[in-house]
DRENVOKE-130267 format. One line per 8 residues: number of its first residue (from 1); their letters; for each residue x, y, z of C-alpha. Coordinates in steps of 0.2 Angstrom, whole numbers. Each point is the difference from the previous one (the first is absolute). Last residue first. Layout:
N
NUM = a = X Y Z; ... $
***
This chain:
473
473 = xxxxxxxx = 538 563 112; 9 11 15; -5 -14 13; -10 10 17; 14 4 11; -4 18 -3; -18 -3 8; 3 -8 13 $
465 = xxxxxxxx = 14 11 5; -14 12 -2; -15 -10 10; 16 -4 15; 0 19 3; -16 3 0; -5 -14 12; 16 6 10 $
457 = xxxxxxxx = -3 17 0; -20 -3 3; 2 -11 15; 16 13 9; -15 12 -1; -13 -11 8; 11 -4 12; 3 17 6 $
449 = xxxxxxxx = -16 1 13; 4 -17 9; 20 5 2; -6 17 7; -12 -6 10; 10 -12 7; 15 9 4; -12 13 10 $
441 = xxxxxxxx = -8 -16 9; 20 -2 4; 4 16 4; -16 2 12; -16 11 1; -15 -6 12; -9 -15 3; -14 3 -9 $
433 = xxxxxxxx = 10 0 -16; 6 -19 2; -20 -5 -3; 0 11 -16; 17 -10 -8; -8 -18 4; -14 7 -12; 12 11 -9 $
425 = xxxxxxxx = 11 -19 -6; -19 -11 -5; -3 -15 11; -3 -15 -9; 0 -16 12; -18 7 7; -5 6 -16; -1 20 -2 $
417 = xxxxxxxx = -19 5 0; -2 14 11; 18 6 3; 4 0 -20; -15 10 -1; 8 13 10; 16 0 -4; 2 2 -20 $
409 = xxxxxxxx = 20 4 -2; 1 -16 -12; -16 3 -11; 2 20 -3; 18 -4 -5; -2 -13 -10; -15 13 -9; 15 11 -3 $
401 = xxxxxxxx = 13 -13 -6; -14 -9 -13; -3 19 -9; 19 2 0; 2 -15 -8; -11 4 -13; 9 16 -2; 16 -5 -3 $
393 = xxxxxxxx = -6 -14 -12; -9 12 -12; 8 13 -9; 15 -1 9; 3 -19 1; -7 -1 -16; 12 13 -8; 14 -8 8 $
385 = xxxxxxxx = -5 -18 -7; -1 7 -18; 16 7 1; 7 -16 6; -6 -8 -17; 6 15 -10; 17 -3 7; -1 -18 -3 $
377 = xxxxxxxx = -5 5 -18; -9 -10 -11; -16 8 6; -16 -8 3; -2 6 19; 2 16 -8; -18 -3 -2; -5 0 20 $
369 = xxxxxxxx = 5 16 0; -12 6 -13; -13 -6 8; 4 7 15; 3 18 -7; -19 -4 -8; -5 -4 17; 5 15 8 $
361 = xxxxxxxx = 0 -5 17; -6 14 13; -19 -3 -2; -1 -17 3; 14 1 15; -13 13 7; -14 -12 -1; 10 -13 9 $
353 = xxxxxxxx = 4 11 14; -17 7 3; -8 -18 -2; 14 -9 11; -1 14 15; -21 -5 0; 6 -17 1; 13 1 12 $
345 = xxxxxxxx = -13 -3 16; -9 -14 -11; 15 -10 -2; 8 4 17; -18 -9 7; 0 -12 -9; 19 -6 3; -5 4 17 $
337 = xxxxxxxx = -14 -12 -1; 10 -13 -8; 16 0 9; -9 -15 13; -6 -1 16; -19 2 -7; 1 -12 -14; -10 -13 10 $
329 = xxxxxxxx = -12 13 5; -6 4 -17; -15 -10 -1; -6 4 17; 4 18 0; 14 7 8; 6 4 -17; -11 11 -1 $
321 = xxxxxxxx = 1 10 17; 17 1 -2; 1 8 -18; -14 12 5; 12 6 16; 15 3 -11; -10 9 -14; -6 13 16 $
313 = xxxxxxxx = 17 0 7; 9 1 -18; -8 14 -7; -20 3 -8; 10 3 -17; 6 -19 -1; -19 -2 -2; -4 9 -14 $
305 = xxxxxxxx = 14 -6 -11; -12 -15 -5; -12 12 -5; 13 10 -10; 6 -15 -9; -17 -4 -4; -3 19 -7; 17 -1 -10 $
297 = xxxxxxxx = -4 -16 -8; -16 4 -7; 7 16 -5; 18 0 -10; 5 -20 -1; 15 -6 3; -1 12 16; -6 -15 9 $
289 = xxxxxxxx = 12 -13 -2; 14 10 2; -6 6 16; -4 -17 10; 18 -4 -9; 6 13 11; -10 -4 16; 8 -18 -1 $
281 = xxxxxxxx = 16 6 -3; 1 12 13; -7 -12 13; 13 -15 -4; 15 13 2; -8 8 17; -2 -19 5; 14 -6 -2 $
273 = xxxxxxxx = 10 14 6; -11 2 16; 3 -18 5; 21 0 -4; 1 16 9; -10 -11 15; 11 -15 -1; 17 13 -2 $
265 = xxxxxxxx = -8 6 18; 14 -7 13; 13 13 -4; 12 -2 14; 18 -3 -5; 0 15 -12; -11 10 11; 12 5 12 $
257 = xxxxxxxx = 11 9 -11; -18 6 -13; -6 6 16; 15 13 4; 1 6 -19; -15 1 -5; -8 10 17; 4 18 -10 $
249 = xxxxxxxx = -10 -9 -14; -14 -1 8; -4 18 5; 9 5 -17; -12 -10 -10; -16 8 10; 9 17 -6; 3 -3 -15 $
241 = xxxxxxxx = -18 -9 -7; -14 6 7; 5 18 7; 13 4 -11; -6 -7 -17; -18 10 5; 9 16 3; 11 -2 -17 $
233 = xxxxxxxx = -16 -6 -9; -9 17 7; 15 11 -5; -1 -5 -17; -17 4 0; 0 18 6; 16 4 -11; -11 -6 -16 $
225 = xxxxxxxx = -15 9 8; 11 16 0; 7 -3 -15; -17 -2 -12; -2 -9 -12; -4 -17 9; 0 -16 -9; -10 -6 -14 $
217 = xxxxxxxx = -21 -2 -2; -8 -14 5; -4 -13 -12; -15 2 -13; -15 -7 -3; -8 -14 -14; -8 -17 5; -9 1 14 $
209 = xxxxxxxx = -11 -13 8; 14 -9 10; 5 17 7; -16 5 7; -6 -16 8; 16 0 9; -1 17 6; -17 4 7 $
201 = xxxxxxxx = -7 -16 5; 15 -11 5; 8 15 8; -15 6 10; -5 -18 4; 19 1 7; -5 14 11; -17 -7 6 $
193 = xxxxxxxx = 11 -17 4; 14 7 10; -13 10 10; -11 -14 4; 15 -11 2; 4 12 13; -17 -1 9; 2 -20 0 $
185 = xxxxxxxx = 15 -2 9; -5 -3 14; -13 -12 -2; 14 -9 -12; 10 -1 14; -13 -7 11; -3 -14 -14; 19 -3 -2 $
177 = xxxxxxxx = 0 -4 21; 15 12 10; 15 -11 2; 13 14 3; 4 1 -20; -17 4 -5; -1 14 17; 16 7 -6 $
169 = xxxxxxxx = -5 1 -17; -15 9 2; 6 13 13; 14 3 -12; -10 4 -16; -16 8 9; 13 15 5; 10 3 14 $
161 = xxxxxxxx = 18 7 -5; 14 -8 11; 12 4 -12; 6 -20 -4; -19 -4 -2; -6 17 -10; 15 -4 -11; -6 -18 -7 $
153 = xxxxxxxx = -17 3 0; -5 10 -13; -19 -3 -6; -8 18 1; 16 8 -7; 1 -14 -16; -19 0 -2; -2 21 0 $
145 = xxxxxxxx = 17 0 -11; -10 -11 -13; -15 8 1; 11 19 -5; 8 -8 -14; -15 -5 -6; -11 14 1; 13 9 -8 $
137 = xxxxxxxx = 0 -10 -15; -18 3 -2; 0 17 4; 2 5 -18; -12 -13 -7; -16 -8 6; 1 8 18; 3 17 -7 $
129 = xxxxxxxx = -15 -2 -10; -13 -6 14; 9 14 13; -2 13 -14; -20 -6 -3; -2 -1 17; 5 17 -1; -12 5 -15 $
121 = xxxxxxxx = -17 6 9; 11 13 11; 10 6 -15; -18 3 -12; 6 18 -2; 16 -5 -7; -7 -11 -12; 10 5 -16 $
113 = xxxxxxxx = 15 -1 9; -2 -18 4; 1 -5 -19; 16 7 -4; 9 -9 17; -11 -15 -9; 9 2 -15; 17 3 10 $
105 = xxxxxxxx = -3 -18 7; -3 -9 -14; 16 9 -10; 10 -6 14; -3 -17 -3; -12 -11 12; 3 -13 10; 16 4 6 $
97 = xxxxxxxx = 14 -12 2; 7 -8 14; 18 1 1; 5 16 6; -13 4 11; 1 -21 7; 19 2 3; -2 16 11 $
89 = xxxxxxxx = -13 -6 10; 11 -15 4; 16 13 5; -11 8 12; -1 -15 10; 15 0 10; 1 19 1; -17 1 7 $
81 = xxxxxxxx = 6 -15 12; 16 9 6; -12 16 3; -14 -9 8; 12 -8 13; 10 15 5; -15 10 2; -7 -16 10 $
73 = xxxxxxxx = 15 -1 11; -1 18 5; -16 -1 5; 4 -16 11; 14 9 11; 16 0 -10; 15 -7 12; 1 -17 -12 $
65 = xxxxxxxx = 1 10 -14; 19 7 5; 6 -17 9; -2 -8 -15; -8 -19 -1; -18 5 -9; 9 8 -12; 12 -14 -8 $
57 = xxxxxxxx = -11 -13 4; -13 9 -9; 8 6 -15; 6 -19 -1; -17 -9 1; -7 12 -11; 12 -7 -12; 6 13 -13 $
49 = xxxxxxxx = -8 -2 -18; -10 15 2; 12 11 6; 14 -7 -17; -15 1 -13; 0 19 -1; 17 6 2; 2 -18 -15 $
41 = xxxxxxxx = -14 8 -11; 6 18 3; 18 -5 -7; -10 -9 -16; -6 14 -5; 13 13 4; 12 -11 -9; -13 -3 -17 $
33 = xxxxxxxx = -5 18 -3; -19 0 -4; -5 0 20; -12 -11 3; 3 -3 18; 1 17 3; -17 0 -7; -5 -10 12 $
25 = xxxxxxxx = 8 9 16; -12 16 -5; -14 -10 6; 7 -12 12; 2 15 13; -16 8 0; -5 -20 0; 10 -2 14 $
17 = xxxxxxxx = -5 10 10; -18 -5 -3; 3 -19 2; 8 3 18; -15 11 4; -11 -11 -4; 9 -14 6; 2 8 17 $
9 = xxxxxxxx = -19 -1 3; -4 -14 -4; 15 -7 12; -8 11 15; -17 -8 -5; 9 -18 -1; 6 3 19; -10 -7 11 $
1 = x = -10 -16 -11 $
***
């Protein structure tokens, strides 16, 4: 298919910058002191977590990129999705850890020295050790920005970039035949699939046979790199998440006047909500189930997570083609294969998430928690609740509002295998973009994009009011 070459292509170089970047950026993100921690995490998470849908409305529709000639479009393209997807290398550097303990690797450093003369004979020996425990992580982060570059669709279409993404799910949409689109779509799947055999075979294998090494080292020592870094997350916050708001947002005010007797899409909110809520649950208790267990349940988990890897078009288009099946057919209009489909897409997101939540709670801090329950004292009681809520609760639900996220901005799986009486808010939300900027389609977005937020003030402000209404005996 025209175009997946050029999209190969850019997802190299995509998942090369931002690897130089994600490096030092994960050990910003584990940064011994508590606030600078934590304040990375959010610079971090806040690019990522921004709707492509939204960042390219907001683009696509001003007057300043809409005179850029088609070069200049694709630098402005590769640059707001480098700094889109950086943020996922970054999490996997910091939370994956390494195979092999720094007192391995500096014993094979000693080792090496004492063949020098042999180097010619010992470089696939490098490439065999480096890919078996220092690179490992590396190699990761840099397959996952490779997928996430070569799969993006959702910018390239409101941007005008071609690429195998858009042609694809333009011809899908416009009636062309399943078998023809999976004719066309074979040379990418060929690439998805090498790189994801890649992953499987170098990586997951890896980590489920280990059992020491160490986590990455600690945050940046040196000022310049600090000053380098924060700059970066202030550049990215800008460009992904500032300026796409203010474009919106400067339409509020004027749609949300002649929207408030006009809003006609509470059906499709009410769609993508359900099912982004049903989704996330499902793919979190897909994790829970299979990090009980350290290895055996790891390496299914990670098989199962291979296929929301290969992106929603290429997912999308193997959901409809088996429940067009014979047996199938008769759930076809239904939630269920986008329920499937969400599911397997947010597993991959569930296993990282849930992993990290293992990690962060202190479970003897938990326990202990848990026995102030026991206490006589109302005001020990309620003591006990706060200290669950922050140990544990707050982070929970957080976990469950990111992958809700994910599942209710999701548009292009959500536009292959949306029910007929189920039409999911971005999928109406894309076919209004086509038609050009407007205060009210601004309104829209805007009101679509913060629901999430006002959803997770109000469930956590009705979990604590729960909570202290609870009896006092």
């Amino acid at each position: 298919m025209g175009g997946w070459g050029v999209a190969a292509g850019r997802g190299v170089l995509i998942a090369t910058a931002g690897l130089l970047v994600a490096l030092p950026l994960s050990r910003l993100l584990l940064d011994g002191r508590n606030r600078i921690r934590h304040l990375a995490w959010i610079l971090v998470l806040l690019p990522f977590l921004t709707p492509a849908l939204l960042i390219g409305y907001a683009y696509a529709t001003h007057s300043c990129v809409a005179l850029l000639d088609p070069t200049g479009k694709e630098i402005l393209y590769m640059v707001l999705l480098c700094m889109r997807v950086t943020p996922v290398g970054a999490m996997a550097l910091a939370l994956l850890p390494r195979p092999l303990t720094p007192e391995a690797c500096f014993c094979y450093k000693l080792a090496a020295k004492r063949n020098r003369c042999r180097c010619m004979r010992s470089i696939p020996a490098h490439l065999l050790f480096g890919l078996q425990g220092p690179a490992l992580p590396r190699v990761t982060a840099g397959t996952l920005l490779f997928l996430l570059a070569f799969g993006e669709f959702e910018m390239a279409s409101l941007l005008g970039i071609k690429t195998w993404t858009v042609t694809l799910f333009d011809a899908q949409t416009g009636g062309l035949p399943l078998g023809e689109s999976f004719r066309l779509v074979k040379i990418p799947l060929l690439v998805e699939g090498t790189s994801l055999l890649l992953l499987f075979g170098l990586v997951l294998r890896k980590l489920c046979r280990s059992e020491e090494g160490s986590r990455p080292e600690e945050g940046p020592r040196s000022g310049i790199q600090s000053i380098l870094l924060w700059s970066y997350l202030a550049l990215s916050l800008a460009l992904l998440v500032a300026v796409p708001g203010f474009l919106v947002l400067i339409d509020l005010i004027k749609g949300l006047a002649l929207l408030g007797s006009s809003f006609t899409l509470w059906k499709e909110v009410a769609a993508s909500v359900l099912l982004g809520g049903s989704t996330a649950i499902l793919a979190f208790l897909l994790a829970a189930s299979a990090t009980r267990k350290k290895k055996i349940s790891v390496a299914l988990l990670g098989i199962l997570s291979l296929p929301g890897l290969l992106g929603p078009l290429v997912l999308g288009l193997a959901v409809l083609s088996l429940f067009q099946a014979s047996f199938l057919s008769r759930v076809y209009d239904t939630p269920i294969p986008l329920l499937l489909a969400l599911t397997l897409l947010l597993l991959p997101f569930a296993l990282v998430l849930r992993l990290a939540l293992i990690a962060s709670t202190p479970a003897e801090c938990v326990h202990l928690a848990v026995l102030l329950r026991r206490g006589a004292s109302f005001n020990i009681r309620r003591s006990s609740r706060d200290l669950l809520w922050k140990l544990k609760t707050r982070k929970f639900a957080l976990v469950i509002f990111l992958l809700f996220c994910w599942g209710y901005f999701d548009l292009t799986a959500s536009a292959l295998l949306a029910p007929s009486d189920m039409t999911p808010v971005h999928v109406r939300l894309y076919n209004f973009m086509h038609y050009g900027r407007s205060a009210v389609l601004s309104a829209m977005v805007a009101v679509v994009t913060l629901l999430p937020v006002f959803l997770a003030l109000l469930g956590v402000g009705a979990w604590r009011l729960l909570e202290r209404m609870k009896p006092h005996g």
